[in-house]
VOBA-1610 file (N, C-alpha, C; in pm, whole numbers, padded with zeros to 5 digits, always signed):
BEGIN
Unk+01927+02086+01636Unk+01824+02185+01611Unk+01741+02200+01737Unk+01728+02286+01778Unk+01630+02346+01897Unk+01493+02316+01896Unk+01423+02264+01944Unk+01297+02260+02002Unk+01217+02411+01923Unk+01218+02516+01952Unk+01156+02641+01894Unk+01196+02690+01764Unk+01297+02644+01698Unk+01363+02652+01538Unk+01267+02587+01472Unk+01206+02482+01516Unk+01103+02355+01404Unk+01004+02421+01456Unk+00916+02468+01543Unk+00758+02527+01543Unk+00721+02571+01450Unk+00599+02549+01424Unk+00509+02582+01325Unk+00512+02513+01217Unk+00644+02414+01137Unk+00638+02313+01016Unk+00622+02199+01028Unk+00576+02174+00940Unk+00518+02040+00966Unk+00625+01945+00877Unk+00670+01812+00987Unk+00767+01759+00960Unk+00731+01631+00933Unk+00768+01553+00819Unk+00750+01445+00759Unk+00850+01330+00803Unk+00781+01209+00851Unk+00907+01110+00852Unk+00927+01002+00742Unk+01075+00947+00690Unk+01084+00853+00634Unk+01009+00776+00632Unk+00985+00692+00758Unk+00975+00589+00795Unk+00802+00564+00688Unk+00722+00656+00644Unk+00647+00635+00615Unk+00608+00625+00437Unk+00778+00668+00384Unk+00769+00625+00244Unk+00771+00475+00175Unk+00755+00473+00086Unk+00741+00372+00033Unk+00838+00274+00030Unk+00875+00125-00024Unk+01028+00057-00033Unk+01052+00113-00189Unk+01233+00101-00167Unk+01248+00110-00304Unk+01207+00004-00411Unk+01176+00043-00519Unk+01176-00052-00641Unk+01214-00134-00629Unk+01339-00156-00622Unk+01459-00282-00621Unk+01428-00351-00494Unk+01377-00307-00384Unk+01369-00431-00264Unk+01198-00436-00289Unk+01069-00446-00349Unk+01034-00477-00351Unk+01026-00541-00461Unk+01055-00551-00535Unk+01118-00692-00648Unk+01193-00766-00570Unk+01273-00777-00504Unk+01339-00873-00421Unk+01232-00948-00376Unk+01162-00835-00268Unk+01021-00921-00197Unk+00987-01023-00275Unk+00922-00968-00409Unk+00815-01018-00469Unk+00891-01151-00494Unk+01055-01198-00576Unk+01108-01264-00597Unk+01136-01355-00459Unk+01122-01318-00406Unk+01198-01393-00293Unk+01049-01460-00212Unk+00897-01404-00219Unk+00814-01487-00200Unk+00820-01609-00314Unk+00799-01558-00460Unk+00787-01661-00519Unk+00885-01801-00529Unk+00983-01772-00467Unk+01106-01870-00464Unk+01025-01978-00352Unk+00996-01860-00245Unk+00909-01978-00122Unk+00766-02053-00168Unk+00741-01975-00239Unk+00587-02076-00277Unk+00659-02167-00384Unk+00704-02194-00431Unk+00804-02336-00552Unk+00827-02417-00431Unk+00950-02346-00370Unk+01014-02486-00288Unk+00877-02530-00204Unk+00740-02474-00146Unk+00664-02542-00086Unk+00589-02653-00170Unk+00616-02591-00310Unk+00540-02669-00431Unk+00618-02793-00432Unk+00751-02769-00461Unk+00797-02882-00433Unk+00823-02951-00325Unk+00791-02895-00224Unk+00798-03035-00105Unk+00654-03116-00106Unk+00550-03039-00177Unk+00448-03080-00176Unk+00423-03231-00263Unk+00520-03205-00357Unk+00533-03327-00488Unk+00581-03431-00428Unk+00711-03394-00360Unk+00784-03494-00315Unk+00705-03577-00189Unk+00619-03483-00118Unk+00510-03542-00036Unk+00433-03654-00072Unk+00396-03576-00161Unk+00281-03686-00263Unk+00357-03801-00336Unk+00501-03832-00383Unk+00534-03933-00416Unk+00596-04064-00309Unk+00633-04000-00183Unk+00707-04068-00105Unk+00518-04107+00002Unk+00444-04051-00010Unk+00331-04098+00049Unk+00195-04174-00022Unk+00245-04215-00181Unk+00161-04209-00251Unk+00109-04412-00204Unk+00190-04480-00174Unk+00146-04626-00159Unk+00146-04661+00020Unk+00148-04518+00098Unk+00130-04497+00259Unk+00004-04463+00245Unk-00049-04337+00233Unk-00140-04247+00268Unk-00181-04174+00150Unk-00294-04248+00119Unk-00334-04213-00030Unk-00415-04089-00045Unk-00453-04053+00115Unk-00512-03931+00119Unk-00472-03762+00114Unk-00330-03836+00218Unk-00251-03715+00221Unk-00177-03677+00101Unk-00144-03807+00014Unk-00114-03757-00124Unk-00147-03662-00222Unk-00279-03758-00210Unk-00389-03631-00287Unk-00386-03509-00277Unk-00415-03473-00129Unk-00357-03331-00053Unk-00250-03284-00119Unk-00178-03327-00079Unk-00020-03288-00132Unk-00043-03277-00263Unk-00078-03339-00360Unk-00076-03327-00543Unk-00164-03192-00546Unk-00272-03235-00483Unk-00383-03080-00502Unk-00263-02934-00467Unk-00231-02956-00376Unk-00143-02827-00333Unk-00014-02790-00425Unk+00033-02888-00469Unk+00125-02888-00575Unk+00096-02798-00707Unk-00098-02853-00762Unk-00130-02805-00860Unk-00168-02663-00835Unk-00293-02657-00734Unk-00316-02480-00709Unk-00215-02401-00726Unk-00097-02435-00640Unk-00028-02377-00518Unk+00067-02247-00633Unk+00105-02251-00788Unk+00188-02229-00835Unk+00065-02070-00871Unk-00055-02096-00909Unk-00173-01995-00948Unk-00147-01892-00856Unk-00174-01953-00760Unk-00167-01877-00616Unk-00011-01760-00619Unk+00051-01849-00560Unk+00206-01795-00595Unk+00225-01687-00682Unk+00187-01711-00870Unk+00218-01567-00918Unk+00145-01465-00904Unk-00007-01482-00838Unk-00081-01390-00808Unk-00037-01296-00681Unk+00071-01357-00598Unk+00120-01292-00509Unk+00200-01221-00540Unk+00279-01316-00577Unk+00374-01229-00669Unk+00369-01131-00727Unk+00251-01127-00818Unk+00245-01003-00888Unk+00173-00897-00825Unk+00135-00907-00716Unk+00035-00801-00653Unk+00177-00632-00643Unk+00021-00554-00689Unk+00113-00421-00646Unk+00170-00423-00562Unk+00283-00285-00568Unk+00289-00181-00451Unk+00170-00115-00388Unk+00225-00172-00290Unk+00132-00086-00157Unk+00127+00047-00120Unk+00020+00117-00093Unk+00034+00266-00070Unk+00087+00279+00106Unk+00166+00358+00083Unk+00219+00379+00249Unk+00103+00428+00328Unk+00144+00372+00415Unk-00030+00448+00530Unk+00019+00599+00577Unk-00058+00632+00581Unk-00059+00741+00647Unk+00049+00835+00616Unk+00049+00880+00465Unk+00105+00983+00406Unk+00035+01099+00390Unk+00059+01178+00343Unk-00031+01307+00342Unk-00032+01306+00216Unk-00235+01367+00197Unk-00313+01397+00081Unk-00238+01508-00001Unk-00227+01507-00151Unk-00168+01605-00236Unk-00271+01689-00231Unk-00392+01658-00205Unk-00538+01731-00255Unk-00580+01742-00144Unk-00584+01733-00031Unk-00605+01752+00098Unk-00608+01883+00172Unk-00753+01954+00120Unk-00751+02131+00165Unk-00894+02138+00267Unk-00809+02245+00354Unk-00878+02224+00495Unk-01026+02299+00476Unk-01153+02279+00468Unk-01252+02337+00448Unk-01230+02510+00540Unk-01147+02516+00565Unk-01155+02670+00570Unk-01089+02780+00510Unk-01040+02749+00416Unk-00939+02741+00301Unk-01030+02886+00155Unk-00996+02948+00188Unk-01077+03038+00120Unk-01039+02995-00057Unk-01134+02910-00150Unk-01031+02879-00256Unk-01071+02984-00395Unk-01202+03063-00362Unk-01145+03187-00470Unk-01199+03320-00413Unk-01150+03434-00467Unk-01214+03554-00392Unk-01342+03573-00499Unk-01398+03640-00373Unk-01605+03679-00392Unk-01570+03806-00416Unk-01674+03867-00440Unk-01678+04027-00427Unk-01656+04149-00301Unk-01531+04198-00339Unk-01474+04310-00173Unk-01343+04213-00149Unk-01296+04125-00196Unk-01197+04026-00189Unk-01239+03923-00070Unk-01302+03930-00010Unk-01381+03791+00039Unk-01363+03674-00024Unk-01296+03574+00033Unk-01314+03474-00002Unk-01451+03401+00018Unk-01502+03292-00062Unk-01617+03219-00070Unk-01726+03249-00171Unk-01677+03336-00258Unk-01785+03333-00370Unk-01898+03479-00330Unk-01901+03607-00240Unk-02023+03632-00200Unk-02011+03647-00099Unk-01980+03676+00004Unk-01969+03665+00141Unk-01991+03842+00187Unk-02060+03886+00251Unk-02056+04033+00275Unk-01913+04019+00347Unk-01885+04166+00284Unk-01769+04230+00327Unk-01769+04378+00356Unk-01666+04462+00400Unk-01682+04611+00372Unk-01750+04644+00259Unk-01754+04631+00145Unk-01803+04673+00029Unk-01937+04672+00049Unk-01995+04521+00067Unk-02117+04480+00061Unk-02230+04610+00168Unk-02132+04624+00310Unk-02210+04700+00439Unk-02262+04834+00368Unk-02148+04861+00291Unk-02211+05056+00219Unk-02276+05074+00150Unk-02310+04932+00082Unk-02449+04982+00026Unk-02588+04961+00049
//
């Protein structure tokens, strides 16, 4: 397509739609898989450190317990709105949106009609 064939329309790219359904369920699934296995290394932390480091245990058990709250809240977070898509409702304030009297747009606006009398 030529350079002067596209002037004047305004051209939209992919790149700025949304993911499909199905790969962001993946996402969402595929974070929550990673927050478990951290849950569980966290357990296993806390048992193999529990008569070493009674502190880091703790740590580790605490993170074990939060860590799953956390996780489905990520999990479940919406879809995201794509940035920088264009407004459905998005009208340019110069946009005449009903006719006035003499067909003027803006409600009122002198026009031919208005000058003759």
């Amino acid at each position: 397509m030529s350079r002067s064939a596209g002037e004047g329309r305004e051209v939209f790219r992919i790149t700025g739609a949304r993911t499909s359904l199905s790969e962001d369920v993946r996402g969402r699934q595929r974070r929550y898989v990673i927050s478990m296995l951290v849950r569980t290394l966290c357990v296993l932390l806390a048992v193999v450190l529990w008569n070493v480091q009674r502190y880091v245990a703790f740590g580790a058990l605490a993170g074990a317990v939060l860590l799953p709250y956390f996780a489905v809240v990520i999990a479940n977070a919406g879809r995201e709105r794509a940035p920088g898509l264009p407004s459905t409702f998005d009208v340019p304030p110069t946009t005449p949106l009903m006719l006035g009297p003499g067909g003027q747009g803006g409600g009122g606006a002198a026009g031919p009609a208005a000058e003759r009398d």
